[in-house]
Structure formats: C-alpha cells, structure tokens
N, C-alpha and C positions, 0 to 999 in steps of 0.2 A: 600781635603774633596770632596766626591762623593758628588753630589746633586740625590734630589730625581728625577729633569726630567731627567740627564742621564740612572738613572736606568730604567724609565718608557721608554724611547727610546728603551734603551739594550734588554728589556723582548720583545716587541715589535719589534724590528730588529730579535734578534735571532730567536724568533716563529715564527715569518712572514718569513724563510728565511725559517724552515723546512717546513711550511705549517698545512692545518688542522686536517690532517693525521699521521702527527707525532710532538713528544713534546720535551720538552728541560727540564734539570734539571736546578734550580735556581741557583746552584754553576759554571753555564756554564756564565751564566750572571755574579757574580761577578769574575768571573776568565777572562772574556772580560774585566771590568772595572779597575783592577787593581792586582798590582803583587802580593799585599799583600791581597788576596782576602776573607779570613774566617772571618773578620771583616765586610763585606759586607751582609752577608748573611739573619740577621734579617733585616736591610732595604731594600734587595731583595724581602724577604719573606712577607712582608709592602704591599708594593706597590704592590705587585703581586696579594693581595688578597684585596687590592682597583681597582686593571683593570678588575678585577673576578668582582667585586662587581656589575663593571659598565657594564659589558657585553663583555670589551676587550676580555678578554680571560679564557678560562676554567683551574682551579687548579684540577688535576686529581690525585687519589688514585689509584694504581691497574687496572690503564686505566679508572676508571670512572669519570665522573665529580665530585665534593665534593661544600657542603657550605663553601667559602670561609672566614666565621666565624671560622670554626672548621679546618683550615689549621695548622697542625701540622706534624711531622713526615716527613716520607719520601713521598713528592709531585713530581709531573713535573706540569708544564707549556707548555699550547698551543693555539696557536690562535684560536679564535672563530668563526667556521665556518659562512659562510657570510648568512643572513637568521636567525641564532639559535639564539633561546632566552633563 
C-alpha cells in the first residue's frame, strides 16, 4: 500500500524536476509509484489538491491555475513558482 507521504514526495520530486515552467500529469506520479498504477490515481488526485491548497503547487486546467476544490477532469500538476501566492 502507497502511503500518502510517498505520494506527497512523488508530486513534489516530479514537478520539482520539470520546474515552474512546465507540469506534470498526476498519472506520471502514480506510474512512478507503482506497476499497477490506475488505483493510484484518486489518492494522487487527494493529495495533489491538498499541496494546492497549501501553496505547494498549482493544479492547472488549460494551463491555467484552478481552485483546487473544483479539481476534476483532465489537470496537470506543477510546482509553485517561488514568491506566488
């Protein structure tokens, strides 16, 4: 069983590795964490929109930022420029 701080690491490693320029899809993070990866994906999607919540990182629509409430559909993931609030 994944725990939730690996995944909070995973989202965090991979965005941090593209930078704040470009994003990462949340299926890239459970496909990092394990073989059997589409079971992953709502607790991907969890967590991703708790490190939104807290300023880690921006969940983006169509490249834009989104309330990490209303994360649904097709997202990416990307670190939070250093400064933005």
């Amino acid at each position: 069983m994944i725990q939730e701080s690996e995944i909070e690491a995973g989202i965090i490693r991979l965005a941090g590795a593209r930078g704040a320029d470009a994003s990462i899809c949340p299926s890239d993070v459970a496909r990092a964490l394990a073989t059997e990866w589409r079971c992953l994906l709502g607790p991907v999607r969890r967590v991703a929109a708790r490190l939104a919540a807290e300023g880690q990182i921006d969940v983006l629509r169509k490249g834009k930022p989104i309330d990490p409430a209303a994360l649904r559909g097709v997202v990416r993931l990307r670190i939070r420029r250093a400064g933005q609030a």
